[in-house]
N, C-alpha and C positions, 0 to 999 in steps of 0.2 A: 640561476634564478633564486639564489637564498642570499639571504642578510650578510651584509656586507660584516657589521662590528663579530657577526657570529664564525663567517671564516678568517676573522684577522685574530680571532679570542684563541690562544694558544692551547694546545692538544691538555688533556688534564695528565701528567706527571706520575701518577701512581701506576695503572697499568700498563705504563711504557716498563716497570721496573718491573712488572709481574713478568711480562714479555721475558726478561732478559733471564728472571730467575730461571726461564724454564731450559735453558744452555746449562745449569748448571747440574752433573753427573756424577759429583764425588761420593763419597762414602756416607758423609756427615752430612746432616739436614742441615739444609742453606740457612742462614741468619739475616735474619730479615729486620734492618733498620730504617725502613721507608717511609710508613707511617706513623702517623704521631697516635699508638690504640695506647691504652693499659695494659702493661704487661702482669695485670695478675685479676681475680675474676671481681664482680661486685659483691656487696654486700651479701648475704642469703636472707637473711630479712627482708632485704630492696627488693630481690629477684621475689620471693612469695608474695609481697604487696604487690607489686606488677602481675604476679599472673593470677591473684586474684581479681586485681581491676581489669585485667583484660576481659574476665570472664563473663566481666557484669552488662548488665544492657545497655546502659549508663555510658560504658565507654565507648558502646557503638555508636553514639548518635553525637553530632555535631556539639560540639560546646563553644565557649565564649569567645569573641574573634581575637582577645587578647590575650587571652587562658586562662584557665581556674583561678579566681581572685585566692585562695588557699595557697597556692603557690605563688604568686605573685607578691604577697604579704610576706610568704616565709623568706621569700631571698631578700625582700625589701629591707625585715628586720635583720638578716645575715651580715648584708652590704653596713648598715646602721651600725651593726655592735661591732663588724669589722675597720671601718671607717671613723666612729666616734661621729654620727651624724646622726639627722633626722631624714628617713627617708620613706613617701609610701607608695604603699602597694599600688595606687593608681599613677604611680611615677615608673611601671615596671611592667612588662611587656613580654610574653612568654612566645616565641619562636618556635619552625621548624627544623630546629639547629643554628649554631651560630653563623654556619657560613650562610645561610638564608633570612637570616638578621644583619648581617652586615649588609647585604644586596637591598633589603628592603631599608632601612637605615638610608642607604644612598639614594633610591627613590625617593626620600623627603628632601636631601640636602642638593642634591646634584642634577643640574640638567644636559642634553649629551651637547656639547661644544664647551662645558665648563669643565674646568680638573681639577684635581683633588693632590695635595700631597703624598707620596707614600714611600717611608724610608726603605733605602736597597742595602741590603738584601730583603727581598721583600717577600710576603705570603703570598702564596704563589695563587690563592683563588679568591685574594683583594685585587690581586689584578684585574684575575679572567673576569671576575663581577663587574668592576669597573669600566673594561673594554668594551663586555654585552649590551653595555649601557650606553656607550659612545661616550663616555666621560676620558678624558685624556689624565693618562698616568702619569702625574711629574715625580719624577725621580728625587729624591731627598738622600744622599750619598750617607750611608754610614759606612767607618772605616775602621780595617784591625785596629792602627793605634789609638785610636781611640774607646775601646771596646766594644766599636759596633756599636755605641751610642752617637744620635743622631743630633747635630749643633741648630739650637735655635736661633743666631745668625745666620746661619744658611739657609731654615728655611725661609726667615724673613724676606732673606737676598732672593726667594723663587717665587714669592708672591705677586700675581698681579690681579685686575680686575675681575679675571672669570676662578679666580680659587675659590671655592666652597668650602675646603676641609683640611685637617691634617690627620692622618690618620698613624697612631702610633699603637704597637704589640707591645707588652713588657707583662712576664717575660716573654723575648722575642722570641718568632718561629720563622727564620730557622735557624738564628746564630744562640739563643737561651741565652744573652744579653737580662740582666735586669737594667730596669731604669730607674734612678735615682729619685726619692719624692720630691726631691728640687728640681730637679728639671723636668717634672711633670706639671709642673707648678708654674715654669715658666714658661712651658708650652702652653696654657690653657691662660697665660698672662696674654700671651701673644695673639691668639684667636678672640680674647676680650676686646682687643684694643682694634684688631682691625676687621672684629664683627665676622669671625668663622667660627666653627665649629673642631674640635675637635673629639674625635670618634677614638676612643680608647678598648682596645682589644686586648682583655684580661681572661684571655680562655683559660691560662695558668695561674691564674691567680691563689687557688686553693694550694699550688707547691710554693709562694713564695717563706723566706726567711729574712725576719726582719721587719724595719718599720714598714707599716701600710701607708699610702697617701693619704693627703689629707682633702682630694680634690670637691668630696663632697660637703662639707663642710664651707666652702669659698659662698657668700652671697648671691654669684651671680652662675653658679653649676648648672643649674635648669637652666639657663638662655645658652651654654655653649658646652656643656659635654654631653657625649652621647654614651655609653658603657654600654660595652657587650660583654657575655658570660657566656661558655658553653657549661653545660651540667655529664658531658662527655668522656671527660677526664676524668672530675673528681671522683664522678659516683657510677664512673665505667660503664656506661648504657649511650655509646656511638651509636648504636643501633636505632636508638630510639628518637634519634633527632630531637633534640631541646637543647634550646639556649636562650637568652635573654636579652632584651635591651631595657638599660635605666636612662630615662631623661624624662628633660622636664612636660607638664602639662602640655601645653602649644603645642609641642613638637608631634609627645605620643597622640593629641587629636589628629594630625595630621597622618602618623603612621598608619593609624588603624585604616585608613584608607587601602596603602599598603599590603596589610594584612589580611584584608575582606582580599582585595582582590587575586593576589599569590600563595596565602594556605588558606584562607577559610579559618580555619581553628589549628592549633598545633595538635599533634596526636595525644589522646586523652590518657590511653593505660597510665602513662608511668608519673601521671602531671599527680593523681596524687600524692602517689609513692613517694615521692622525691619532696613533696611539701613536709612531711613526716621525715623522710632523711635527714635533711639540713637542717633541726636541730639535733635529729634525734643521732646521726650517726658523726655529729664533730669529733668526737674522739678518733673516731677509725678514719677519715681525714686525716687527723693529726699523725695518726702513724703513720700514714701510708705516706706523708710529706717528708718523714722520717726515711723508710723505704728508697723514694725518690731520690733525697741526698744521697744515701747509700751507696745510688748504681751510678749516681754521675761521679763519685770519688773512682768506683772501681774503673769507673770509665777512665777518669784522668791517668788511673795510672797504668791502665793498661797502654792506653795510648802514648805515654810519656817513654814505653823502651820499645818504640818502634822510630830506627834511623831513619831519618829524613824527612818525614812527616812532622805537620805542626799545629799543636793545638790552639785556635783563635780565640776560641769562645765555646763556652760551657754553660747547661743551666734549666734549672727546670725540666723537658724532655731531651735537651738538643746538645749537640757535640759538633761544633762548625769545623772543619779541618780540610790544612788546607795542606795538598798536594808536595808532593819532594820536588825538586827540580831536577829534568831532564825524564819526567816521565808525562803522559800524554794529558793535555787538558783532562778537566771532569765531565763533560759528555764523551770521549771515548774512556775514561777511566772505569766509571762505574757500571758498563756493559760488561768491560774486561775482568772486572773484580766479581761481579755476579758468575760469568763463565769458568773464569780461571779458580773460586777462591768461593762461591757461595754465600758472597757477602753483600748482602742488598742493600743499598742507599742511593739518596738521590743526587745528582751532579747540581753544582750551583747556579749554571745558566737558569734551570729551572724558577730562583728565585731572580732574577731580573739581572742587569747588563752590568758588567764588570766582576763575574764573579765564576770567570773561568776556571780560576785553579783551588775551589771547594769543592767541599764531599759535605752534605747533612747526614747525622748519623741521630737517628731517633733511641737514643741508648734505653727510654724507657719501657721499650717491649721486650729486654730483657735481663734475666738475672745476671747476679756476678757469676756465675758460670760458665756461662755461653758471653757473656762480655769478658772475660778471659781470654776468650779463642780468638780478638780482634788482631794483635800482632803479627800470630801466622797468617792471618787469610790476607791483611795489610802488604804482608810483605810478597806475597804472591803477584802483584804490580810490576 
C-alpha cells in the first residue's frame, strides 16, 4: 500500500558504498571517493559568521519563503559580474540545497506523464526527483568519443509533444565533462524554438577554467533557462543545505508556490554568512579552484600507470574510469575494490543504463597524497 513512483524511485547510492566500506580490514584507512564533500574545511571567518547567526533569535524564526533578499542580491550580482549580464535579486531564489531546487524547479515545469531530457550518464538524484514525480526520464546518450558531451541533434531527434525540459550539468557529475559556451548556446537555441525549458545545473561552477557562458545575457533567458547553484562546494557548508535557482519573474511567481509548500523558508544561520562570503571571500575561491586543478592533475596521473584502466573523463570533482577488460562489471567491481583494496567509489549503473564498465571517482575529497595510493588499491582488482 505505498506509492507506486516511490518504490520504482531507485535505492539512493551513497550508503549502499558505506555498506561496503565496512568489509574493508586492511591496515590503511579506506579512501573514500563516493561523494562529491570538499576535501579541505571552510572558510573560519564563514564558520564564526554562522555560528554567530546561529546564535541569534533571528535565525530561529521563519524567514522569507524565497530567502534573505541580502543573499539573493549578492549571488544575483556574482552570476552578473560573472556572466557580463544584468541580473536581479528578485530573479533568484535561495533553496534547501540544490538537490531540493532542482525537485522543486520540476514542480513548476513538469507534470507526471510528461518527460524531461537528461543526458546519461546521469546525476543520479535528477533522476530519483524526476521518477518521485512520475515524470518519465528520457535518456539523452552521451558518449566517451565524444567527451561525454551531449549532441543537440539527438536531443532534437527525442523530443516530442509531452517534453517539458532538457536538463543539462556542466561541469558534469559524474563524468567532470565541461561543456563548451557554444553549445550551451545552442542548447537553450533549441528550447527557444520549440518552447522548453532548459534547466542548467552549475553546482561547479565556482571550479570552472575559462570562458563563462554567455547564457544570461541572450534576450530571451527569463522565458527558457532555469540556473541552479549549490553554495555547497564552493564555500564547503553541505551541511547546511543552500542552493539557488536564477530564472525569470513568471516562473519564480510560480515557484514560490513550490517553496511555501516543501521548505517554508530555507535554513537561516548560514543565509547571512554566505551574502558576506561571495564577495567577500572571492579570492579564497580563486585558490581553492587552483587547489582543485591540482588534485585532478595528480589524479590524472596517478591513474595514467595503472595497466589496463582507462581514463574517460576528468574534471571539476570527478574522474570517470572505465574498467580493464576481463575484469567483473562496475556493480560487482566497486564492492570488491571497497573489500579487497579500501578504495570507495561508485559503480556507473548508479548513473543510468549503459554505463556498466565505469567507476566515479570523486578525486576532490582528497589530497595528492592519499591520491597517490589510487594504483595499488586499482590494482588489487
Amino acid at each position: 500500500m505505498l506509492s507506486d513512483t516511490v518504490r520504482l524511485t531507485a535505492e539512493p547510492p551513497v550508503p549502499a558504498a558505506r555498506e561496503w566500506a565496512a568489509r574493508w580490514t586492511g591496515p590503511s584507512p579506506a579512501l573514500d571517493l563516493t561523494q562529491a564533500a570538499p576535501g579541505y574545511p571552510p572558510h573560519p571567518e564563514l564558520l564564526e559568521r554562522i555560528a554567530r547567526a546561529a546564535g541569534s533569535p533571528e535565525a530561529a524564526r521563519y524567514g522569507p519563503i524565497q530567502g534573505d533578499p541580502e543573499l539573493r542580491q549578492a549571488l544575483a550580482d556574482d552570476l552578473a559580474e560573472t556572466c557580463g549580464a544584468r541580473i536581479s535579486g528578485h530573479e533568484v531564489a535561495i533553496t534547501a540545497g540544490c538537490n531540493l531546487g532542482f525537485a522543486m524547479a520540476m514542480k513548476v515545469i513538469a507534470a507526471p506523464s510528461d518527460n524531461v531530457l537528461v543526458p546519461v550518464p546521469w546525476y543520479f538524484s535528477h533522476q530519483m526527483a524526476l521518477t518521485l514525480q512520475g515524470v518519465e526520464v528520457r535518456a539523452l546518450p552521451c558518449r566517451a568519443a565524444d567527451g561525454f558531451v551531449p549532441s543537440v541533434a539527438e536531443a532534437e531527434s527525442l523530443l516530442d509533444p509531452r517534453t517539458r525540459a532538457i536538463v543539462l550539468v556542466t561541469p558534469n557529475n559524474p563524468t567532470g565533462a565541461t561543456y563548451p559556451p557554444a553549445l550551451l548556446e545552442a542548447f537553450l537555441d533549441l528550447c527557444e524554438r520549440r518552447g522548453l525549458h532548459l534547466v542548467l545545473d552549475e553546482t561547479y561552477r565556482d571550479f570552472l577554467e575559462g570562458e563563462p557562458h554567455g547564457l544570461f545575457r541572450r534576450p530571451r533567458w527569463r522565458e527558457h533557462l532555469v540556473h541552479l547553484y549549490s553554495f555547497s562546494k564552493a564555500y564547503c557548508v553541505p551541511g547546511h543545505r543552500l542552493g539557488a535557482i536564477a530564472a525569470g519573474a513568471p516562473f519564480q511567481a510560480q515557484l514560490a508556490k513550490a517553496l511555501d509548500a516543501l521548505q517554508i523558508c530555507p535554513a537561516r544561520a548560514a543565509q547571512p554568512a554566505l551574502a558576506w562570503a561571495i564577495p567577500g571571500l572571492r579570492g579564497w575561491r580563486a585558490a581553492n579552484r587552483h587547489v582543485m586543478a591540482e588534485r585532478a592533475e595528480v589524479c590524472r596521473a596517478a591513474l595514467s600507470g595503472v595497466a589496463g584502466w582507462r581514463l574517460e573523463a576528468l574534471g571539476a570533482y570527478f574522474a570517470y574510469l572505465r574498467l580493464p577488460e576481463g575484469t567483473p562489471d562496475a556493480a560487482e567491481a566497486a564492492p570488491l575494490l571497497a573489500e579487497r583494496a579500501g578504495l570507495l567509489c561508485l559503480p556507473g549503473p548508479f548513473f543510468g543504463p549503459g554505463q556498466e564498465r565505469h567507476l566515479r571517482l570523486a578525486f576532490a575529497n582528497a589530497d595528492a597524497a592519499r591520491l597517490a595510493e589510487l594504483p595499488e588499491r586499482l590494482s588489487a582488482l
